[in-house]
BALOBA-1460 file (C-alpha; in Angstrom, 3 decimals):
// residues 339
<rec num="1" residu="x" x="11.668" y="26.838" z="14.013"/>
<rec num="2" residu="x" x="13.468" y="24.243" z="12.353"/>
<rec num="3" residu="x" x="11.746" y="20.751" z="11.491"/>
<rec num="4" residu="x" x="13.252" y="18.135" z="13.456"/>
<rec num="5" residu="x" x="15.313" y="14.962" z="11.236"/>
<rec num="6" residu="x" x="14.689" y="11.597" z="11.870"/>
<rec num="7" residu="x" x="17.765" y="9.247" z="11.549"/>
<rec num="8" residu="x" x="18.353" y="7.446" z="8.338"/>
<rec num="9" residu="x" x="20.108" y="4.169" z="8.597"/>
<rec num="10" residu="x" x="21.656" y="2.269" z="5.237"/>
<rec num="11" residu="x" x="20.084" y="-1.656" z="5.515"/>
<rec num="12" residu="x" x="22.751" y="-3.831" z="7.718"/>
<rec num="13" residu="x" x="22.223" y="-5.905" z="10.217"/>
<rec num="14" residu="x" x="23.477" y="-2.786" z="12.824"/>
<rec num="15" residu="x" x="20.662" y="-1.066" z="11.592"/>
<rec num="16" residu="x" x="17.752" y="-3.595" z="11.767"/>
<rec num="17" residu="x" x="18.845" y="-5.113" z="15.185"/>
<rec num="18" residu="x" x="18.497" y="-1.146" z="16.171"/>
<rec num="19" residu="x" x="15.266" y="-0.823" z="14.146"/>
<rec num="20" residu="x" x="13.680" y="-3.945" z="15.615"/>
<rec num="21" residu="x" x="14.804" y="-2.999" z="19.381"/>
<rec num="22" residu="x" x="12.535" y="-0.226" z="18.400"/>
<rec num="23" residu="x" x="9.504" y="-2.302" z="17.677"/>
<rec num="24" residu="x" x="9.860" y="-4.250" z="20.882"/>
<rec num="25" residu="x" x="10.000" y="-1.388" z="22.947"/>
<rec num="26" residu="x" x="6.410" y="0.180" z="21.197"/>
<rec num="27" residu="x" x="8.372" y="2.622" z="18.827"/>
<rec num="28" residu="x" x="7.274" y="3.234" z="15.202"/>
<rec num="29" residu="x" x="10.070" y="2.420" z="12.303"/>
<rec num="30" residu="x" x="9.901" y="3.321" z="8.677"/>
<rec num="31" residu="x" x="11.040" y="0.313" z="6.415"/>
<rec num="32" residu="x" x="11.393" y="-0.541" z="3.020"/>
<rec num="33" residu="x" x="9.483" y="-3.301" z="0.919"/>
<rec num="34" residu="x" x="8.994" y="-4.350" z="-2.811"/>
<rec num="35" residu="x" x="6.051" y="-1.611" z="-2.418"/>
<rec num="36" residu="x" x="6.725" y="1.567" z="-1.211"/>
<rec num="37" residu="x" x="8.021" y="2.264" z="2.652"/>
<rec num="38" residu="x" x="5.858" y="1.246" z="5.077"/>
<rec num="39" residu="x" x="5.512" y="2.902" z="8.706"/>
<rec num="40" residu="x" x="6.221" y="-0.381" z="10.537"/>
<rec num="41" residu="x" x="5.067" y="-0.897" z="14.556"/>
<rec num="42" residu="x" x="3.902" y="-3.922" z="16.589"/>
<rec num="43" residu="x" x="0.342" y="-5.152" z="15.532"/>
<rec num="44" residu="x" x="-0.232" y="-6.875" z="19.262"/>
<rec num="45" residu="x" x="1.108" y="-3.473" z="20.744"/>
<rec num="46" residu="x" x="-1.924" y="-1.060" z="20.976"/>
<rec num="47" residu="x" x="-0.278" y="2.060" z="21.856"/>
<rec num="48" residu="x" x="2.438" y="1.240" z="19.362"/>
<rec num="49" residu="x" x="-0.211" y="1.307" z="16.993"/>
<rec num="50" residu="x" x="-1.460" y="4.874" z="18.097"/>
<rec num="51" residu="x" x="1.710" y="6.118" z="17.145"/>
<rec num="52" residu="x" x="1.273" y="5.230" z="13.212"/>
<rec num="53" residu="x" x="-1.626" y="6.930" z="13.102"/>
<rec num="54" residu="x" x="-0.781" y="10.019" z="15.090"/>
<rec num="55" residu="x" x="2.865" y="10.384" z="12.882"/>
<rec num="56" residu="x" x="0.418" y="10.223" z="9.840"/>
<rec num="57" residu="x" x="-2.362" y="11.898" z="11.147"/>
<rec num="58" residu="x" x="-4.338" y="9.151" z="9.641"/>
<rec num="59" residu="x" x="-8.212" y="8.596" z="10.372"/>
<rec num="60" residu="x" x="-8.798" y="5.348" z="12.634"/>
<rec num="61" residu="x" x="-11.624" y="3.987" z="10.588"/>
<rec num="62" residu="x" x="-8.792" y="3.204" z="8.007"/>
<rec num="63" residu="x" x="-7.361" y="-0.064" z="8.915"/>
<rec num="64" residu="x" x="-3.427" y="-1.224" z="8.564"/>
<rec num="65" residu="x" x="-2.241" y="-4.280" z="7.056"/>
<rec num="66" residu="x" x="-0.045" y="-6.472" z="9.103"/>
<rec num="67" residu="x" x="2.871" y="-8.077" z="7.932"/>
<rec num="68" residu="x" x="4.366" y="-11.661" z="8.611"/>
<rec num="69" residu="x" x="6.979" y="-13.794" z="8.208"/>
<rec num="70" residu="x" x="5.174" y="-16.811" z="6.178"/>
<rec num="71" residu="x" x="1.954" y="-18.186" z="5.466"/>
<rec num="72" residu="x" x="1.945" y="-20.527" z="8.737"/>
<rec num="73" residu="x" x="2.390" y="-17.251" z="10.594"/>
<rec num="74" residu="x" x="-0.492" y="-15.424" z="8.755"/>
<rec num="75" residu="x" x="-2.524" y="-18.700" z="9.488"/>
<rec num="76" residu="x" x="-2.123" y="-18.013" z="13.204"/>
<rec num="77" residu="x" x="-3.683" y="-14.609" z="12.888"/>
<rec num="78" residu="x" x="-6.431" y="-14.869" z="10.039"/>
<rec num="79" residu="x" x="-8.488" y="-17.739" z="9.213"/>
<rec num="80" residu="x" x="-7.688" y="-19.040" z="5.307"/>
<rec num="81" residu="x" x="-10.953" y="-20.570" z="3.192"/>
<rec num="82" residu="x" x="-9.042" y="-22.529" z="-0.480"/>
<rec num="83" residu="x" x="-9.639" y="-19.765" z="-2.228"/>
<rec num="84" residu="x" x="-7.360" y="-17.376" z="0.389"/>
<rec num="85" residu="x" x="-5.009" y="-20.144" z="0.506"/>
<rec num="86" residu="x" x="-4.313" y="-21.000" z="-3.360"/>
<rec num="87" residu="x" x="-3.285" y="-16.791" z="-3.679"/>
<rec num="88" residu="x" x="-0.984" y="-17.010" z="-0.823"/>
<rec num="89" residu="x" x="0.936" y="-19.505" z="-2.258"/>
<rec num="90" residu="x" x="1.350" y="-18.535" z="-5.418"/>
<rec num="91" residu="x" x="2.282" y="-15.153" z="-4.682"/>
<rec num="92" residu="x" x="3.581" y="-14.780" z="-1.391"/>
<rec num="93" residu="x" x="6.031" y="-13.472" z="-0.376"/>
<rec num="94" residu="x" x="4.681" y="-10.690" z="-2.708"/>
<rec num="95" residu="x" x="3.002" y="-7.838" z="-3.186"/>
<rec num="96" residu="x" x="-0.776" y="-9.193" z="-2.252"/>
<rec num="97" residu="x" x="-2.542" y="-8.196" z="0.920"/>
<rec num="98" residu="x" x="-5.828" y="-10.618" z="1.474"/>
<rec num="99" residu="x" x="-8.715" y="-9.004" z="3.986"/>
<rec num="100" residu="x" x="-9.973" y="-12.665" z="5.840"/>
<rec num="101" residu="x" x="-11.516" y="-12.974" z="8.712"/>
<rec num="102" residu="x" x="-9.062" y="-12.453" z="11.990"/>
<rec num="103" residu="x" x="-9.129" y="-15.324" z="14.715"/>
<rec num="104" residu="x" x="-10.473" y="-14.170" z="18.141"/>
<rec num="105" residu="x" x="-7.103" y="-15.469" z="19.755"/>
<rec num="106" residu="x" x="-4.581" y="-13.678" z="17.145"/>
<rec num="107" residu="x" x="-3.449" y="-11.553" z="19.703"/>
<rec num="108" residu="x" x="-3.659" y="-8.424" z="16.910"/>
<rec num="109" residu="x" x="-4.871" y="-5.017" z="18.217"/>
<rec num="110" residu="x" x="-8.203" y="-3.749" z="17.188"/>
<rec num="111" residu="x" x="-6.767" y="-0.495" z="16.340"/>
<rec num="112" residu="x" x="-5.028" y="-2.274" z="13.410"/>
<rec num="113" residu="x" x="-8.141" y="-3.736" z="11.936"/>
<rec num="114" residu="x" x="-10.499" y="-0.446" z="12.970"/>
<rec num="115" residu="x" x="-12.814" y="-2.764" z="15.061"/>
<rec num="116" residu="x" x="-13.651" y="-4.980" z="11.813"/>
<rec num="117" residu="x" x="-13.982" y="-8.393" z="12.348"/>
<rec num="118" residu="x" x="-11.312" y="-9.195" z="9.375"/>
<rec num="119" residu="x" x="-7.772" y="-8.055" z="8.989"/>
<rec num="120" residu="x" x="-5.425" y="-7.127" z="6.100"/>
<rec num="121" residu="x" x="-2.204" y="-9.356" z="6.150"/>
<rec num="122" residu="x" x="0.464" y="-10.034" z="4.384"/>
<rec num="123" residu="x" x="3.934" y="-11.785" z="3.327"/>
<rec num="124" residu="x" x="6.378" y="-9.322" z="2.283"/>
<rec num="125" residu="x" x="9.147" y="-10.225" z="0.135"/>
<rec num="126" residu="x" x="11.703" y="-7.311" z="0.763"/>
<rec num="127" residu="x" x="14.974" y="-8.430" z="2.948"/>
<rec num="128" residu="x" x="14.570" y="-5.193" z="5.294"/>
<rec num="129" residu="x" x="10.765" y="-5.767" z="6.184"/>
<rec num="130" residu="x" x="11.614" y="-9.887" z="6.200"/>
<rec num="131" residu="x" x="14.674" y="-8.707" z="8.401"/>
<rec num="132" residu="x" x="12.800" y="-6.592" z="11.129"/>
<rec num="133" residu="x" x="10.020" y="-8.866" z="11.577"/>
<rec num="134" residu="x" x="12.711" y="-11.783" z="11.959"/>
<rec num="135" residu="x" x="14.755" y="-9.371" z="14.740"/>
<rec num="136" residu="x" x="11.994" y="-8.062" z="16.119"/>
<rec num="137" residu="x" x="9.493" y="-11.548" z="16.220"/>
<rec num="138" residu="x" x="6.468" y="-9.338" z="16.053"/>
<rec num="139" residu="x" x="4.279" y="-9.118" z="13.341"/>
<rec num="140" residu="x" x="3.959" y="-5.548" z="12.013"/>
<rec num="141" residu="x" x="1.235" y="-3.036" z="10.674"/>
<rec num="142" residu="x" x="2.759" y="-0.639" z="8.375"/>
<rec num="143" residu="x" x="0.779" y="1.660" z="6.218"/>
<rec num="144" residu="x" x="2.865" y="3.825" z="3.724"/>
<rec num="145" residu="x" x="5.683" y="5.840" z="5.449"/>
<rec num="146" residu="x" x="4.035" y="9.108" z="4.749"/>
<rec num="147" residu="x" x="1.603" y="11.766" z="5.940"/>
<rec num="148" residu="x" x="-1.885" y="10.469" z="5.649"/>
<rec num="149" residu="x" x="-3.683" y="11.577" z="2.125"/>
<rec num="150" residu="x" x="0.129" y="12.595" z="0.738"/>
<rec num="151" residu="x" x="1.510" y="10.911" z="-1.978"/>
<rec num="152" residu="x" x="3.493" y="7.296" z="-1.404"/>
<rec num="153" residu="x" x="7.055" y="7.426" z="-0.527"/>
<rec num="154" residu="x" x="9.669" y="5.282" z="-2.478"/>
<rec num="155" residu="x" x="12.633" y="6.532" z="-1.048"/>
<rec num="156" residu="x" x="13.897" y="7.360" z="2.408"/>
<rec num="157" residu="x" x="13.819" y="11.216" z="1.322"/>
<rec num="158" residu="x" x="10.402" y="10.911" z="0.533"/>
<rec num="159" residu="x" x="9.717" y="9.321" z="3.761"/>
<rec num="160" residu="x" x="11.666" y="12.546" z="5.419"/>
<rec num="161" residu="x" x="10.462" y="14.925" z="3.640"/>
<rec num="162" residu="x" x="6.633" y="13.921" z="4.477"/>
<rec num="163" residu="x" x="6.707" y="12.616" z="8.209"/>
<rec num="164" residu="x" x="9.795" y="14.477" z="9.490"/>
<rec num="165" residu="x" x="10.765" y="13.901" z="13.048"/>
<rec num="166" residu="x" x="7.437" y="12.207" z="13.673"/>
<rec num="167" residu="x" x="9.619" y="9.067" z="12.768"/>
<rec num="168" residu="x" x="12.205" y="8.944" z="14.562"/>
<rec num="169" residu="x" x="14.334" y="5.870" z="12.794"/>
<rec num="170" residu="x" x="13.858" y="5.291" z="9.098"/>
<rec num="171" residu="x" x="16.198" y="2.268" z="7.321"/>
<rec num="172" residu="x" x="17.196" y="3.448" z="3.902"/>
<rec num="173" residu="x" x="17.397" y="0.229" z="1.272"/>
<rec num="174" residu="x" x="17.089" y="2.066" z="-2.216"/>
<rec num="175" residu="x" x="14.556" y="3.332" z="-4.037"/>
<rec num="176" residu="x" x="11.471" y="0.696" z="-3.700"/>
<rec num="177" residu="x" x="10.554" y="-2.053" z="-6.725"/>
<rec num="178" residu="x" x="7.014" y="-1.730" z="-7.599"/>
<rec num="179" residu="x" x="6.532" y="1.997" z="-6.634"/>
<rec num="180" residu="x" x="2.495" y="0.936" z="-5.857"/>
<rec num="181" residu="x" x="1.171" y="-0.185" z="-2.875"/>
<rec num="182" residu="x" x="0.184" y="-3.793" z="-2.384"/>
<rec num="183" residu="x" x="-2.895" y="-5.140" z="-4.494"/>
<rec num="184" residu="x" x="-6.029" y="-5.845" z="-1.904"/>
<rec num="185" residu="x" x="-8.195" y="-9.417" z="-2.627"/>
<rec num="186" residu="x" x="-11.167" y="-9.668" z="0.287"/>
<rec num="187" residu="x" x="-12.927" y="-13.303" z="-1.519"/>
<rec num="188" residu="x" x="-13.020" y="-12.961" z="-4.959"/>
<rec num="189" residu="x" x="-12.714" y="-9.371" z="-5.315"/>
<rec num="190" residu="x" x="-10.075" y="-7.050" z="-5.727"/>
<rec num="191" residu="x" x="-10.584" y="-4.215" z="-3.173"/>
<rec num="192" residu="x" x="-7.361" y="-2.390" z="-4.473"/>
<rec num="193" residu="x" x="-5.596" y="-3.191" z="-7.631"/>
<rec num="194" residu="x" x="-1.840" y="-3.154" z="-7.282"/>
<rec num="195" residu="x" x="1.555" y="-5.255" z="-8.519"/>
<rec num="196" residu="x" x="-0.777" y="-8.437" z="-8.843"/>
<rec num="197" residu="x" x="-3.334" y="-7.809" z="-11.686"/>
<rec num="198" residu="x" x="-6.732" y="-9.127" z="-12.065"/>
<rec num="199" residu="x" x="-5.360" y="-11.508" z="-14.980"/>
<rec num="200" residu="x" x="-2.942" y="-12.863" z="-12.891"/>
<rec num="201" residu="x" x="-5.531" y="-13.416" z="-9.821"/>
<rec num="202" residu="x" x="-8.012" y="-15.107" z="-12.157"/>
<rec num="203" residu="x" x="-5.382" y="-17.896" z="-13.058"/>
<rec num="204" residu="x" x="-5.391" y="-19.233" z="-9.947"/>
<rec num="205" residu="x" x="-9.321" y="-18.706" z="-8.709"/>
<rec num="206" residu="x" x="-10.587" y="-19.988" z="-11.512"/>
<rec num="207" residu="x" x="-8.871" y="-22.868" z="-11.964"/>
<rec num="208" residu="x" x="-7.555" y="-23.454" z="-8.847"/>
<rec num="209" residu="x" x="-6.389" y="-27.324" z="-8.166"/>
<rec num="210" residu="x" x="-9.537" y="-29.287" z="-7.375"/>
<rec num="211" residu="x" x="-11.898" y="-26.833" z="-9.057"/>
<rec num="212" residu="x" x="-13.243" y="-23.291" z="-9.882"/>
<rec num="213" residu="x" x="-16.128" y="-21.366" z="-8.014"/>
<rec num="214" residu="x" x="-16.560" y="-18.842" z="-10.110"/>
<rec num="215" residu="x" x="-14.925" y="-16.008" z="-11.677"/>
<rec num="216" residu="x" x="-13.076" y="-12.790" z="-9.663"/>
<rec num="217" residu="x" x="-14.286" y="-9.284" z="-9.691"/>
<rec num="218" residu="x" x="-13.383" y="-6.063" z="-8.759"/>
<rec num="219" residu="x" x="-14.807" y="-4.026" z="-6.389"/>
<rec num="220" residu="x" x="-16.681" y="-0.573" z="-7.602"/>
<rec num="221" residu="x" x="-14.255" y="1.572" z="-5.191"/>
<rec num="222" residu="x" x="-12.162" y="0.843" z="-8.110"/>
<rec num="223" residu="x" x="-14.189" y="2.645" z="-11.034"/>
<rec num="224" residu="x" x="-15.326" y="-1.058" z="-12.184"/>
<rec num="225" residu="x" x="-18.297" y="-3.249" z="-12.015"/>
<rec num="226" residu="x" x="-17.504" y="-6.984" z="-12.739"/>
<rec num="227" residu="x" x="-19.810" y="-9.994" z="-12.899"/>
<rec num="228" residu="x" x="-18.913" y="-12.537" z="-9.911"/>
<rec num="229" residu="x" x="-20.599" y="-15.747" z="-8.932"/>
<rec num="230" residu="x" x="-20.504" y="-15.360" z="-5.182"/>
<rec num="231" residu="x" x="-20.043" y="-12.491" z="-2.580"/>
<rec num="232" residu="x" x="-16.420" y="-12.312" z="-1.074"/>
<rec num="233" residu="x" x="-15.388" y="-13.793" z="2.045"/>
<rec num="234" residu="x" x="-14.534" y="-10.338" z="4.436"/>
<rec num="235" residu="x" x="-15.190" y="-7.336" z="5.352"/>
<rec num="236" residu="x" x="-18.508" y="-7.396" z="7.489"/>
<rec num="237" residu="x" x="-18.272" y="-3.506" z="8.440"/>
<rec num="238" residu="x" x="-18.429" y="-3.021" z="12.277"/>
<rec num="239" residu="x" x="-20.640" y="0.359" z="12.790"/>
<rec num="240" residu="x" x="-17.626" y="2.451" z="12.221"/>
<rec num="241" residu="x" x="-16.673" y="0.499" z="8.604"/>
<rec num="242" residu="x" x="-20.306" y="1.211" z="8.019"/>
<rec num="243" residu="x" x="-19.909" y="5.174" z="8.536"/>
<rec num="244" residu="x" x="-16.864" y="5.440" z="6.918"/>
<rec num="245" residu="x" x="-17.276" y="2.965" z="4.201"/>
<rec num="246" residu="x" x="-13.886" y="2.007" z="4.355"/>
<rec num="247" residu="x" x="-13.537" y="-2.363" z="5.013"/>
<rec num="248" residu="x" x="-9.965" y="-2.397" z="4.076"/>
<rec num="249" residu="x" x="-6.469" y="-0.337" z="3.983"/>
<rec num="250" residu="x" x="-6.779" y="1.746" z="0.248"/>
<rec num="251" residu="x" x="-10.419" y="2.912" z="0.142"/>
<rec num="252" residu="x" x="-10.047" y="6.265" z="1.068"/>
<rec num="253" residu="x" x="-11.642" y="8.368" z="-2.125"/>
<rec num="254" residu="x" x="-9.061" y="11.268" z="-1.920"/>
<rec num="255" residu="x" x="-5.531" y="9.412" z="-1.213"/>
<rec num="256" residu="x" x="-2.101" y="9.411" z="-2.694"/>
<rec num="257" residu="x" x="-2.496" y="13.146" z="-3.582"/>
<rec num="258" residu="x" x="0.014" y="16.109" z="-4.083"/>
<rec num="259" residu="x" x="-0.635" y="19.661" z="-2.833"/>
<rec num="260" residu="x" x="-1.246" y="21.161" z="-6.148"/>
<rec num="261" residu="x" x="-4.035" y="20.108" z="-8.315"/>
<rec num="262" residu="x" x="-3.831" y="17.168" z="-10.604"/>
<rec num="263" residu="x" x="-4.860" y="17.123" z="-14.221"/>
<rec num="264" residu="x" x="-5.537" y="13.711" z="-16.082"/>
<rec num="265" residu="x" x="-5.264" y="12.528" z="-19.206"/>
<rec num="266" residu="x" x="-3.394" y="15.709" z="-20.248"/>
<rec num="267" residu="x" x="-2.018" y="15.442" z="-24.093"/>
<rec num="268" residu="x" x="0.061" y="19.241" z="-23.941"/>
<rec num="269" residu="x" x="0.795" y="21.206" z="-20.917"/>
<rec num="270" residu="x" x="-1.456" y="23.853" z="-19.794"/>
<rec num="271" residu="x" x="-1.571" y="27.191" z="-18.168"/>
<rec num="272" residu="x" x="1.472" y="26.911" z="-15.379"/>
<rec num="273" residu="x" x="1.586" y="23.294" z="-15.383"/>
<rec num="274" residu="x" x="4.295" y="20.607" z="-15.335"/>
<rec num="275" residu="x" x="3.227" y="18.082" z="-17.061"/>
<rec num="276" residu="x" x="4.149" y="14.640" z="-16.550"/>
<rec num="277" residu="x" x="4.989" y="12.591" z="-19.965"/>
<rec num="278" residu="x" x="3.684" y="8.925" z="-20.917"/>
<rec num="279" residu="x" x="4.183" y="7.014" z="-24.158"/>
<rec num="280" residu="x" x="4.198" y="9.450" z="-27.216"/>
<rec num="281" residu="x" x="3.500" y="11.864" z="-24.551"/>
<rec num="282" residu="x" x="6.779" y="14.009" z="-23.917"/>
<rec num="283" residu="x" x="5.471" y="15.900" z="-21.565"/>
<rec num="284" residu="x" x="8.421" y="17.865" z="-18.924"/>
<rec num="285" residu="x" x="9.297" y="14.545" z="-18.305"/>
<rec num="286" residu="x" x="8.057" y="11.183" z="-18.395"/>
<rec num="287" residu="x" x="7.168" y="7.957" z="-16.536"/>
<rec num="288" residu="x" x="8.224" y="5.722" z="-19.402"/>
<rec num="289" residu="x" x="9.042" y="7.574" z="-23.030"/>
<rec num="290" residu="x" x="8.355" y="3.569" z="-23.879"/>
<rec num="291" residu="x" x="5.162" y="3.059" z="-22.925"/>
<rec num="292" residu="x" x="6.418" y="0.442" z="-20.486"/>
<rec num="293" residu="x" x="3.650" y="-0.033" z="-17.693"/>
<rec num="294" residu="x" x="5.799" y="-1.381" z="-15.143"/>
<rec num="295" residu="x" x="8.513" y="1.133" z="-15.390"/>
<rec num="296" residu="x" x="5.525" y="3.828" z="-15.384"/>
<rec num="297" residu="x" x="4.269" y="2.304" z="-11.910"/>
<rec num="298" residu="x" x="7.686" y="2.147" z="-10.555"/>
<rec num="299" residu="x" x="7.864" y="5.459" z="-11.297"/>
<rec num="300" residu="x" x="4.756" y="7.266" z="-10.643"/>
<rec num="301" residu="x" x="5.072" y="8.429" z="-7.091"/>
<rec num="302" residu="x" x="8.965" y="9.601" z="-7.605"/>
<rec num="303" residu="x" x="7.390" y="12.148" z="-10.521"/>
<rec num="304" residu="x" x="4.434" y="13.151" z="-8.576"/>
<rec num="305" residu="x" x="6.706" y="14.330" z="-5.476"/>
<rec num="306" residu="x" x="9.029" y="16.122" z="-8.178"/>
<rec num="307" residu="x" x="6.136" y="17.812" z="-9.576"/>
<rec num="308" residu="x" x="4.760" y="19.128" z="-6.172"/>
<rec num="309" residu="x" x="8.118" y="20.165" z="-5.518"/>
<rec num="310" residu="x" x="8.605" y="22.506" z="-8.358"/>
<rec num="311" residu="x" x="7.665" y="26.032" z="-8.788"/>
<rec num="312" residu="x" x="4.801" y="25.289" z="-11.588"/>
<rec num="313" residu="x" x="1.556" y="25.942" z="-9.718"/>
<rec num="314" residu="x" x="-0.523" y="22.548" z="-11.100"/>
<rec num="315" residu="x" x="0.376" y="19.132" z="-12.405"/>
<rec num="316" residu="x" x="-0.801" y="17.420" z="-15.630"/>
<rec num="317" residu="x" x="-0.487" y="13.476" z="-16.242"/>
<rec num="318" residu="x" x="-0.552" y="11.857" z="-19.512"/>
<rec num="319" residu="x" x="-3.503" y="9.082" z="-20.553"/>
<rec num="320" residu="x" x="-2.200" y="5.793" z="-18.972"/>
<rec num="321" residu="x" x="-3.416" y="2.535" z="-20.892"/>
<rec num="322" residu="x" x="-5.408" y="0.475" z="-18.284"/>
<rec num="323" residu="x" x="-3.740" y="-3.322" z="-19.390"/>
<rec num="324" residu="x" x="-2.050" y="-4.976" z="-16.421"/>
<rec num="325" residu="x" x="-0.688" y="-2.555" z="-13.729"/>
<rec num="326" residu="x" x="-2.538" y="-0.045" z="-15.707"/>
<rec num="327" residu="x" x="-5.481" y="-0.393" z="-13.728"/>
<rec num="328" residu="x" x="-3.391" y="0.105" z="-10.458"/>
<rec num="329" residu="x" x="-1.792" y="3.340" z="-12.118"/>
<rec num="330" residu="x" x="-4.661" y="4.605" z="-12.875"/>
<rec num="331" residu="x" x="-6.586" y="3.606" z="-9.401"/>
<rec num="332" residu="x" x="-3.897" y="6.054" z="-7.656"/>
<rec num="333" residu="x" x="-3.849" y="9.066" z="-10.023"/>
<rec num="334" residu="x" x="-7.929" y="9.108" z="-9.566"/>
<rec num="335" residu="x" x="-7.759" y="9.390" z="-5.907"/>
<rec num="336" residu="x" x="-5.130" y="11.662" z="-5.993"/>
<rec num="337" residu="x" x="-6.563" y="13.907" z="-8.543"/>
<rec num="338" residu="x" x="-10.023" y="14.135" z="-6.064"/>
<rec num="339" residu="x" x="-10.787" y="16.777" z="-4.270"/>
C-alpha cells in the first residue's frame, strides 16, 4: 500500500491564507521558523490539539509551546515577572521559548500545557509562522513537524518523509536557519539549551536595568549542575509532570534520534558506520570541515537524516566543542544517541 503525500505549498500569500483557513477550521499545518518546522494547530482549539499529537504519536505528558504574534500577545496568555520580561525583549522575536505561569483566562487548551499550571510560549521571528498566525489570528502550538522521538526536520522533505499524509498541508520556505529547536528559560534556568546560549542569557539577568538577582543556571536534564541564587519561576508539575518528569517541551531523555544507533565522539569510522565529520574530523562528511559551531548546528539534523538514510548499518559523530551553541549540539546528539 502506498503512503499517502501531503501537499507541499512554496511560502506566498496563496499558500498561507490556505494554510491559516486550515487552522481556523481545527486542522493541523506544518510551517517553517528560524528553528526547525513546527507542526502548527490552534492552542484554544482542543481537538485541534489532539491532532498534533496523534500525527506524531507524541506522549501527552509532553507539553507544546505556543506561538504569538508579540510580547503584548504572550502577555495575554502567560503572566511575565522582570526577569521573563527583560529576555523577551531582547530576544524576541527569536529563538527563546520561556515556561511562566499561564493566566486562568488565556483561553489556551490544557492539552497544550499537559495540565501544568505554566505554559511554553513564544515570539517567532520567521515570515511563514509570523504570516499564519497573522491570517489565521490564533495563537499556535507547534512542536517539531516530525514523528515523535525522530530526528528534527529542516526541510519540507524531512517533514514528508517523517509524518507523511498524517499532515495533510505542509508550506515549504527553505531549508530552516538555526537547524535546533528553540532554547527553553523557566526563571533563571535553562531547561533546554538552544540558538540563545547561556552567555548570552546571563547578559541580560544579571545585569538587567534596575538590578541583578542572581546568576542563571542550567537545569541537570541538560548534563550540567550550575550554582543559582534562587529557584526558577515555573514549572510546578501537576501529578502527571510529576510521573513523567517532563515540566516543559524538550525533556524527553531519548529524543531527536535516528533509527540506527548513534556513536559519539567518534575520531575514525568503525565497523559499518558512516561517520559524520567535525573540525579536523573528515569523517564521510562533515557538519563544518571549519570547526564553525553555528554552521555545525544548522547542519546537524540535515546529516543525521542522510545518515539514517544510507545503507551503512550505524552512525558515528565527531567530538563537538561545547562553547556557545555547542552545548545545544551536544544536548541533541545525547538524547538521540539514548536508548
Amino acid at each position: 500500500m502506498t503512503r499517502p503525500h501531503p501537499r507541499i505549498l512554496p511560502y506566498g500569500t496563496a499558500a498561507i491564507a490556505e494554510a491559516a483557513a486550515l487552522i481556523r477550521d481545527g486542522g493541523i499545518v506544518a510551517v517553517p521558523t528560524e528553528t526547525v518546522y513546527g507542526l502548527a494547530a490552534d492552542a484554544t482549539n482542543a481537538e485541534a490539539v489532539a491532532r498534533i499529537y496523534a500525527a506524531k504519536g507524541r506522549p501527552s505528558f509532553n507539553p507544546l509551546i505556543v506561538h504569538v504574534a508579540d510580547l503584548a500577545a504572550a502577555e495575554r496568555i502567560a503572566v511575565f515577572d522582570a526577569d521573563a520580561r527583560a529576555l523577551a525583549e531582547a530576544f524576541w522575536p527569536g529563538p527563546l521559548t520561556l515556561v511562566l505561569p499561564v493566566r486562568g483566562d488565556s483561553g489556551i487548551a490544557s492539552l497544550v500545557t499537559a495540565g501544568l499550571d505554566t505554559v511554553a510560549i513564544r515570539v517567532p521571528r520567521h515570515r511563514a509562522m509570523q504570516g499564519l498566525i497573522a491570517a489565521s489570528g490564533r495563537p499556535l502550538a507547534a512542536p517539531s513537524a516530525n514523528a515523535s522521538g525522530g530526528i528534527s526536520p529542516t526541510t519540507a522533505a524531512h517533514v514528508a518523509g517523517s509524518l507523511g499524509g498524517n499532515v495533510p498541508l505542509i508550506l515549504d520556505d527553505g531549508a530552516t536557519e538555526a537547524g535546533l529547536e528553540s532554547t527553553i528559560v523557566a526563571g533563571r534556568t535553562v531547561l533546554r539549551p538552544g540558538p540563545v546560549t547561556a552567555e548570552a542569557i546571563r547578559q541580560y539577568l544579571e545585569h538587567p536595568p534596575g538590578g541583578g538577582r542572581g546568576p542563571i543556571g542550567t537545569s541537570d536534564v541538560t548534563g550540567q549542575d550550575l550554582r543559582h541564587d534562587r529557584p526558577p519561576i515555573g514549572p510546578r508539575p501537576s501529578p502527571g509532570g510529576i510521573e513523567s518528569g517532563v515540566t516543559a517541551p524538550g525533556q524527553l531523555e531519548s529524543h531527536y534520534a535516528p533509527s540506527k544507533l548513534l556513536r559519539l565522539n567518534a575520531f575514525e569510522t568503525g565497523s559499518d558506520e558512516w561517520l559524520i565529520g567535525f573540525g579536523d574530523v573528515a569523517g564521510d562528511v562533515s557538519l563544518s570541515a571549519s570547526g564553525n559551531l553555528v554552521e555545525a548546528a544548522a547542519r546537524l539534523f540535515d546529516l543525521l537524516h542522510a545518515a539514517d538514510a544510507n545503507d551503512r548499518s550505524k552512525i558515528a559523530i565527531a567530538p563537538i566543542p561545547f562553547d556557545g551553541i555547542g552545548e545545544a549540539i551536544n544536548d541533541r546528539l545525547r538524547r538521540a544517541a539514548h536508548r
